[in-house]
N, C-alpha and C positions, 0 to 999 in steps of 0.2 A: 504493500500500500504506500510506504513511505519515499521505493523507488518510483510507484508512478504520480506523486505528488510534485516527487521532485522533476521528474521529467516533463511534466506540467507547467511548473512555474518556468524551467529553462526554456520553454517550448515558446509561455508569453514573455519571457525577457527578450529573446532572440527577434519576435515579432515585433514587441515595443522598439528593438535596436534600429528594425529596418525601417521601420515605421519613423522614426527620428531621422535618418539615413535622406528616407525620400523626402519627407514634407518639406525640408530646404530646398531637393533637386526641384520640387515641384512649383515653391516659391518661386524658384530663380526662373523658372520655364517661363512663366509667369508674367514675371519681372521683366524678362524680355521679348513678350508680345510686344507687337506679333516682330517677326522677323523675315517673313515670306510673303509673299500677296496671298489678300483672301480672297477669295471667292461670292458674290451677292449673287444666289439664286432669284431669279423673277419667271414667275410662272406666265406669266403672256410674251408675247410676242415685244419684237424691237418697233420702237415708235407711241407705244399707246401711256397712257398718262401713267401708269405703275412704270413703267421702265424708264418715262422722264425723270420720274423723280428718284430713282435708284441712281440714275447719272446723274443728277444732280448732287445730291448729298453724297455718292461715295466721289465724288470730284474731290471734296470739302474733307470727307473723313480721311483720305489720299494725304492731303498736307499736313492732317496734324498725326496720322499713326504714324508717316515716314513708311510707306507700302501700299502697292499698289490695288485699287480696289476694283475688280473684275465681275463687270458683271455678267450673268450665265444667264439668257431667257432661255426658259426651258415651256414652251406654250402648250396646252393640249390638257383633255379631259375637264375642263372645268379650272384648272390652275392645280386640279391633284396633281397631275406628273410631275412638273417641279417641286410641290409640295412634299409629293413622298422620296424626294431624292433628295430634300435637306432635311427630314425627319431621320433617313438612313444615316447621315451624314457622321464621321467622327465628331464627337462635340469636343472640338478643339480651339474655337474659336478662328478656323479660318475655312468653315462654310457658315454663310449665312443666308436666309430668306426676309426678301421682303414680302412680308405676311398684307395682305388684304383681308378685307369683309367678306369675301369668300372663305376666308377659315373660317369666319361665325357660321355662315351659311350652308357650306358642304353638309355639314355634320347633320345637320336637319335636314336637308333634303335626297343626299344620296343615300340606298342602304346598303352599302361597301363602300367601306373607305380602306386605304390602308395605313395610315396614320389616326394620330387621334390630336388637335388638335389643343387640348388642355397638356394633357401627358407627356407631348414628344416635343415639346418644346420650350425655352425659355425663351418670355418676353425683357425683350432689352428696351426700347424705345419707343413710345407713339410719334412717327414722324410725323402726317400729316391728315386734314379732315377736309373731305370736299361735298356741298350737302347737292341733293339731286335736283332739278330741276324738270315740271313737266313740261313738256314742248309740245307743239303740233305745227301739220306744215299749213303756212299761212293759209291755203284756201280753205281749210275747213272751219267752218260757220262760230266754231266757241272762242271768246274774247278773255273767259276766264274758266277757274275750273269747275265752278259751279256751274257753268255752262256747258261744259264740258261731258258731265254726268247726267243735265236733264239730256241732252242728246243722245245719250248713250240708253238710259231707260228711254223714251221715245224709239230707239232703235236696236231694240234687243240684240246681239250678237254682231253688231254693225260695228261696232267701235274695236279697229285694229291698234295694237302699241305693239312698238319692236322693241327687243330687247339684246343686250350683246350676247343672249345667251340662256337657256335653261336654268334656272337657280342663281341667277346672280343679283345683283343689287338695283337693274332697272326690274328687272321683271318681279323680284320681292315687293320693290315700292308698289308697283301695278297691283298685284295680288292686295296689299294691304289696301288701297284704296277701291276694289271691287267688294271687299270686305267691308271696308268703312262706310261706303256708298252703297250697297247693295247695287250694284251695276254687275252686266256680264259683259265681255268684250274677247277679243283675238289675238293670243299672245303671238306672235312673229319674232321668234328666235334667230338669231343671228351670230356667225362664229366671231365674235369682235362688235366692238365699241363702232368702230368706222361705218364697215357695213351698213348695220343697222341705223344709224343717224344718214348716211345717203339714200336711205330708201323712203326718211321720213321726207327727205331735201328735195327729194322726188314725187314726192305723193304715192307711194308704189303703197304705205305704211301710215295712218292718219298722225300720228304721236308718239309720247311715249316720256319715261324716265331717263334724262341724262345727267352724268356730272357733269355738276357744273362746270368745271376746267374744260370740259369737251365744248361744251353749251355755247359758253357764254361767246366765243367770234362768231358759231352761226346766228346768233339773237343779236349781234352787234350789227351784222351785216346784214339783216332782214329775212334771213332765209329760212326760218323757223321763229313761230312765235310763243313766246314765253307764258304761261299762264300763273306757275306759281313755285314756290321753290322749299324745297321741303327741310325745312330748317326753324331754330325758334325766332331767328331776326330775319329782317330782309338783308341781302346780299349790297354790301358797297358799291361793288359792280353794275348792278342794278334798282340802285334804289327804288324805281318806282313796283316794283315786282313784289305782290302780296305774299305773304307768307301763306302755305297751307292751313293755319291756325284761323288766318284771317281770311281764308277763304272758305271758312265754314267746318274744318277737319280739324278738330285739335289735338296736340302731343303726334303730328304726325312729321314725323324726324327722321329721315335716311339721310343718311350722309354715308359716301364713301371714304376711306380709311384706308393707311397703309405703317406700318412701322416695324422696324426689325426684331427679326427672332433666330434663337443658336438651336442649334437640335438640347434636347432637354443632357444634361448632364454637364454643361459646358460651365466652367468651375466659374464661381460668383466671379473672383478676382478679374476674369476677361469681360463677364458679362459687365460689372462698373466700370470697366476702363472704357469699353465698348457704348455703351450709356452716357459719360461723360463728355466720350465726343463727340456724338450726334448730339448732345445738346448743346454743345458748343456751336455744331454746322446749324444750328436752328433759333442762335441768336445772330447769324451772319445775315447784316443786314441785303447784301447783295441776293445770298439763298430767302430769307422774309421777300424782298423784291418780287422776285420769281415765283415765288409760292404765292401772292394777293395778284400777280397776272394771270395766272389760271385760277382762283375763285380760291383757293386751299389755305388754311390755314396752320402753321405749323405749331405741333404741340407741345415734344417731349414730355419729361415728368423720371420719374422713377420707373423701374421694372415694375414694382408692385404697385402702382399706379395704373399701366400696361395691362397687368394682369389683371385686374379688377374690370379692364373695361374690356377686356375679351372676354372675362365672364359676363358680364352683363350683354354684351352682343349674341354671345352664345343661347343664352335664353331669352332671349327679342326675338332670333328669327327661328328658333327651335318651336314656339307658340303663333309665329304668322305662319308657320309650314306644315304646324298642323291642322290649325283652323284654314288653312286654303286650301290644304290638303295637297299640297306641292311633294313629289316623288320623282326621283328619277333614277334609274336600273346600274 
């Protein structure tokens, strides 16, 4: 008994040794993030307002890490395929994702995911918020969105919106206001942002939910008109543009969203270093600039800050997905 006690205790001192051994290697690993370029997953495509703002901000994070920040669009499935290739990701702090409002949303509306969206990841940053706005193409008869919706009941199943997509953040808003409205209408899915906004420029499509940053040069230049903007203030941009609250629909708030996330396990020390200097690139007045040009306002905060508001996104569209009853295989 007294040998295998003692072979016990030498068994936890050897352990405690190495354990003392590493936590400095690990310090100093640490200490000298990063050392190599990292990698910023983006699950859409090059050009569309998520990959803008990845190049913008890893521009900014670029000068103060001292390392280059590469970004990787990986597009396809909804934003899962890049998303579960920075869930797989060593969490070493030199992959990262930029996480959208589709992380809240997948989870609710697809049933296979391979990732989990709480779980497999740490949040580092709220980079930015862009709240949605509804549009439609100028010939169609509604001036605002209360007008909008008695045309839509007056024309049961008549009222087309396009969307960039199955389950994303224009066609959620839609579902929440057919919800809200008791209105029915014709979701018009589309693989991207672009698409679907040329077909409403077109009339091919009556309306629909856009961000803002997309929106606001077609509503500059006349070629979609704005009815209201789904946000609790009206837009700078647009001052005269009512809010949804004030157009009869209250607490109805989408706003798109983006801010970085490490695959879950990535040691705190990167994820604060990591933290500190997007919120550094997000008091850079020239980045504020560029972000109030497209309608976006930049937010930072804490990781746990971050986190708090993926949880609350997570059950916002977990409750519009069921009540809409929004599914997809």
């Amino acid at each position: 008994m007294k040998s295998f006690l003692k072979k016990g205790i030498q068994a936890v001192a050897a352990t405690a040794m190495i354990g003392a051994i590493a936590a400095p290697l690990a310090v100093n690993a640490q200490g000298n993030y990063p050392d190599r370029p990292i990698k910023m997953i983006v699950a859409y495509s090059p050009g569309g307002a998520t990959d803008i703002v990845a190049r913008l901000i890893g521009a900014e994070m670029e000068k103060l890490l001292g390392q280059p920040i590469v970004i990787d669009n990986k597009p396809g499935g909804g934003s899962n395929i890049g998303t579960a290739e920075a869930a797989r990701a060593k969490p070493d702090g030199y992959t990262l994702l930029l996480a959208t409002i589709a992380q809240a949303i997948n989870p609710a509306v697809y049933s296979k995911l391979t990732y989990d969206t709480r779980k497999d990841f740490e949040p580092v940053a709220l980079t930015m918020t862009s709240p949605s706005v509804l549009v439609v193409n100028p010939n169609f008869p509604a001036k605002t969105a209360g007008e909008l919706v008695a045309w839509a009941k007056a024309n049961p199943g008549k009222l087309s919106m396009a969307s960039s997509g199955a389950g994303g953040s224009p066609h959620m808003a839609a579902e929440l206001l057919k919800l809200r409205a008791g209105i029915d209408y014709l979701h018009v899915p589309y693989k991207g942002a672009n698409p679907a906004m040329n077909d409403v420029l077109s009339g091919v499509v009556m309306g629909g939910f856009k961000t803002a940053t997309a929106a606001i040069p077609q509503i500059k230049a006349g070629k979609v008109r704005a009815l209201a903007v789904a946000a609790p203030q009206r837009l700078s941009q647009l001052p005269d543009l009512p809010t949804m609250a004030e157009a009869g629909f209250p607490d109805f708030n989408v706003a798109s969203w983006n801010g970085v996330v490490a695959p879950a396990g990535t040691p705190k020390a990167i994820v604060d270093k990591l933290n500190a200097v997007i919120n550094e690139v997000l008091k850079n007045p020239a980045v504020v600039a560029q972000f109030e040009k497209r309608a976006a306002v930049p937010v930072g905060g804490s990781p746990a800050y971050f986190r708090a508001f993926i949880d609350r996104e997570l059950k916002t569209w977990a409750k519009v997905a069921k009540a809409a009853n929004v599914k997809i295989n």
